[in-house]
Structure formats: structure tokens, C-alpha cells
N, C-alpha and C positions, 0 to 999 in steps of 0.2 A: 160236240157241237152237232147241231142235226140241221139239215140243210131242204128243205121242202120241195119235192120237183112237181110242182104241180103243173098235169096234163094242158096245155096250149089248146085251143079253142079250135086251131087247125094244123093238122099234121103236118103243115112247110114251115110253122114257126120254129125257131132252132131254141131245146130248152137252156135255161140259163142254173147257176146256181144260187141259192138267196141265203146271206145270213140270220133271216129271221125264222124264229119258231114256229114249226108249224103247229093244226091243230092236232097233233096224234102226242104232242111233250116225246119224253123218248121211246125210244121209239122200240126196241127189244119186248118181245116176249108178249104173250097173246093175255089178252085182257080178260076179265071176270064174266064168264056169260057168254064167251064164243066158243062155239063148237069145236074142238078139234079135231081136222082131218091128217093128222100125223108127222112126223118128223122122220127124217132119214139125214142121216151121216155121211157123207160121199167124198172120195177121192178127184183126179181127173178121169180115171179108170173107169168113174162110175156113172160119169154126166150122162148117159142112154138111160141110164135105171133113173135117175132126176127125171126126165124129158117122160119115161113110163111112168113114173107116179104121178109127176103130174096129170098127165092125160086120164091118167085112170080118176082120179078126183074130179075131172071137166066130164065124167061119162056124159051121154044125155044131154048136153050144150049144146047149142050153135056149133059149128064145126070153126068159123072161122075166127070166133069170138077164144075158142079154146084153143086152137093152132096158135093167135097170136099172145098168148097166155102162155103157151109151154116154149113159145122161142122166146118170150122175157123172161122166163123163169131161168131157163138154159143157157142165155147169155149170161146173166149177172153170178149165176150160178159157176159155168166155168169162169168169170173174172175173178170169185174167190178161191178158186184155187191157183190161181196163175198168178194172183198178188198178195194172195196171201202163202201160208207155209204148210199148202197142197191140200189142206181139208176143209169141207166145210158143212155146214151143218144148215138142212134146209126144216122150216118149221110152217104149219099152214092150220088156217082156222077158216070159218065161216064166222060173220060175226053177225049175221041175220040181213047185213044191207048188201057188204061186198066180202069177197073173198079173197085174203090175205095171205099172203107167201114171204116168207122172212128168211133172207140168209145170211148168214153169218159167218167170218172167218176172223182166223187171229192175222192179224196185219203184220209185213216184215218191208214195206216199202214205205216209207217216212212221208212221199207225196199223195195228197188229197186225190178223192176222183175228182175227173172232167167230163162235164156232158156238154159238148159241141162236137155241132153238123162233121163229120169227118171230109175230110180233100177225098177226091179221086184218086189220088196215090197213097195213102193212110194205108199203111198195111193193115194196124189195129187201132183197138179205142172207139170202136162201134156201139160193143155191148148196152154200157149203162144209156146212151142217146137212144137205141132202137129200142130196150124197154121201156123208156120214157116215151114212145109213140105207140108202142104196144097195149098198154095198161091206161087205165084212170087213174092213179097216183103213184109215185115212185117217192119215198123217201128215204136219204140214208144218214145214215149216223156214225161219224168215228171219232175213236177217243185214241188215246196213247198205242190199246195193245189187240184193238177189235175194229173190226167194219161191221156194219149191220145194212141190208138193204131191204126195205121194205117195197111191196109192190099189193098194188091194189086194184081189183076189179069188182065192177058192180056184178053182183051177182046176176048169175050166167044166164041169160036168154036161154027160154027151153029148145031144143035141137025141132028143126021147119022136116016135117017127112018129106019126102017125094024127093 
């Protein structure tokens, strides 16, 4: 089932989750004609090295546009290893409009994600909400024995000198 978190018009709106299809169908795996800017394998040991490659893919950006780009990548990134069975596997293309970050892990917690506003006292359960206000698109996908979380930004505003 794949659940479409399409970005709210203003960052106080709190996002929801929809049963209907969005336009990306499923949602795995980088499509015919988009670039590939690489793949990496990661532990929780390795969430630094996620957060640097990221960055290194944003070189040349906006500074703020790619800061909020590698804390939604790093969030949802460490969420599959904490609910899933410790690995996960980050995948990123260009696809000529926006730039796509897909991560994936094998699922061992039988409950769906939640994206709502967190309480003041919520220790956890940030991640997927603050991606969803970080990025242009978030969509995730789970079946029986995978999570997939897709995350999507229009391609990146060239970095302002000075």
C-alpha cells in the first residue's frame, strides 16, 4: 500500500496519511532515464556517513535548501534502522525535475508509520513529520516484509555567494 504525503501549502499544517495512490504508483526503485547519484548500505553505526553523502550530492546548493535535505534524509534514514532489523539501504537519483532519495529497510514491527505534529513530551516519532516539512514530497510504501520511503526535492537552487 503506498500512502502519498504530499507537502502542505504551509509548514503549521500537521501532514495526514491518505489511502489513495499517488502519482509515483510504487514507489521502489529509480525509474528509466534518471540519473544515478548512488547507493549506500548503512547500519546505525553509519547514519554520519548517510548525512556525508548526502551532503556531498547537495555540493553547490543552497546551503539551506541542502541542510534541510540531509536532516530528512537522516531522519527517516535512522528510523529504518530502529524499526527495522538494523540495515538499510539508501538509493538516490536525479530525475531531471527533482532529486530523489529512497530508503529502504526490511520491517520487523507489524505497525504502519505515523506522521502527526509530535506533543512536547513525545520522546520519539519526529522523523517521518519533520521530513514531511523538510522536502517537496515524502512517500512511503509498505508491504508485509519492506518499508520504502521516498523523499523528494525540486531540484536544488544554485548555492547565493557572498
Amino acid at each position: 500500500m503506498l500512502w502519498p504525503l504530499n507537502r502542505p501549502s504551509t509548514r503549521t499544517a500537521v501532514p495526514t496519511l491518505s489511502t489513495k495512490r499517488g502519482p509515483l504508483g510504487r514507489v521502489a526503485g529509480r525509474p528509466a532515464g534518471g540519473r544515478d547519484l548512488g547507493r549506500l548500505e548503512f547500519t546505525v553505526d553509519q547514519l554520519s556517513r548517510v548525512r556525508a553523502v548526502v551532503r556531498r550530492m547537495l555540493t553547490g546548493v543552497d546551503r539551506e535548501q541542502a541542510a534541510d535535505v540531509v536532516l530528512a534524509v537522516h531522519e527517516v534514514a535512522a528510523n529504518s534502522v530502529v524499526h527495522g532489523v538494523g540495515t538499510g539501504v539508501l538509493r538516490a537519483w536525479d530525475d531531471g525535475h527533482q532529486l530523489v532519495f529512497e530508503i529502504e529497510n526490511r520491517r520487523v514491527w507489524p505497525s504502519m508509520p505515523v506522521t502527526r505534529a509530535p506533543t512536547v513530551d513525545q520522546l520519539s516519532g519526529r522523523g517521518l513529520w519533520m521530513a514531511h516539512h523538510l522536502v517537496d514530497d515524502v512517500s512511503v510504501e509498505v508491504t508485509a516484509d519492506r518499508a520504502i520511503v521516498r523523499l523528494q526535492t525540486v531540484r536544488p537552487r544554485p548555492s547565493r555567494a557572498g
